[in-house]
N, C-alpha and C positions, 0 to 999 in steps of 0.2 A: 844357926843350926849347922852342926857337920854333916858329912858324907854318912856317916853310919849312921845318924837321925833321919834322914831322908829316908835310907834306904831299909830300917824299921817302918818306918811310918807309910811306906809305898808300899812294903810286903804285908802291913797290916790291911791297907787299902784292900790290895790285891785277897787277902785272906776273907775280908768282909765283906766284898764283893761277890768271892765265889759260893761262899754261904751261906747271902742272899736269895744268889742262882740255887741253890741245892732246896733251900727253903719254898720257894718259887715254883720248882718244879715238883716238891714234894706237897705243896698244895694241891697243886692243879692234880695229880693223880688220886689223894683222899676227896676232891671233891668228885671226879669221875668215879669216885670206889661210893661214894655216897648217892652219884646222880643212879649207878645201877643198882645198886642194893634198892632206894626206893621203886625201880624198875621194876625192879623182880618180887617188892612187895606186893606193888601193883597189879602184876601178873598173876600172883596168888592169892589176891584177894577176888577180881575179875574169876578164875577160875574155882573159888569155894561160890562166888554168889550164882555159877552156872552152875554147881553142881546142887546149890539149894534149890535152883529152877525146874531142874532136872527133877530133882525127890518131892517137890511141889506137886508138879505135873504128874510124876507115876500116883502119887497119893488120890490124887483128882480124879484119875481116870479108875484108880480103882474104887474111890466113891461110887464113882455113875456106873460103873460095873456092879457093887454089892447094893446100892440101891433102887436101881432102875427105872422107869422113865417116868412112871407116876408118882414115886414122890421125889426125883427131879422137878416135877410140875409143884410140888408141894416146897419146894425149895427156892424155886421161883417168887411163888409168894412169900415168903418168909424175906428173901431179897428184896421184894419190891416194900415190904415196911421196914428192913433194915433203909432203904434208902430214902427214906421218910417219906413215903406215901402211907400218908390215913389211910382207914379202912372205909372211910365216908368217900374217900376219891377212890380207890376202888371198887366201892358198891357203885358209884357213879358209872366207872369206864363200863364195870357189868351189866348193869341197865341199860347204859348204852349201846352196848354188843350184842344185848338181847331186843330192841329196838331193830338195828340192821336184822339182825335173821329175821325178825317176824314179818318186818319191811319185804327182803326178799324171801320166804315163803310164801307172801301173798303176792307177789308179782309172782310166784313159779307157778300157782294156783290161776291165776287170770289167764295165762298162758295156757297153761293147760285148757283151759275153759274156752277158751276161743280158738285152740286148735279143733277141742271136740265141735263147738257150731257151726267151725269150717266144714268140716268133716260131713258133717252132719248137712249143712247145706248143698254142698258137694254130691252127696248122696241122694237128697233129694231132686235136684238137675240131671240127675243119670235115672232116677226111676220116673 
């Protein structure tokens, strides 16, 4: 090999080299151009799914607004067999429910009753 083969061949070097580097550095910036663009999809996707949360909620509140509290209570149950609760377990929990009050009704009634024969005794001690 002469002098002028070398000195081709190191300027080729030298050429393939630096258009490695150019390659190199022109990756790493499409990938940075690519790590923010999914950024900033991110970002607008995060911000469409609050703004769906957001018209959710006005939606919601203006439900419980035009329908009002008693058939909110009517929606409740409609919830509670969406969520598969039989209507045999809810006649249950009702019977149930109705059990306690009647339970406590007659202890408010015993109470009563034997405040009256305190009373009542009471009264009689003083006459």
């Amino acid at each position: 090999m002469n002098y002028r083969e070398k000195l081709l061949r190191q300027q080729n070097k030298n050429q393939v080299a630096h258009k490695e580097q150019e390659w190199d550095q022109e990756r790493q910036i499409l990938q940075a151009d690519i790590l923010n663009l999914q950024n900033s999809t991110d970002i607008k996707i995060l911000e469409q799914t609050k703004e769906k949360l957001l018209e959710k909620t006005r939606l919601l509140d203006k439900t419980i607004e035009i329908l009002g509290k008693e058939d909110i209570g009517n929606l409740t149950d409609i919830s509670n067999l969406l969520t598969g609760k039989t209507l045999k377990e809810l006649a249950n929990y009702k019977t149930l429910l109705e059990q306690k009050i009647k339970a406590q009704d007659t202890a408010l009634l015993n109470l009563a009753r034997s405040k009256i024969k305190g009373k009542k005794e009471a009264e009689a001690l003083l006459n």
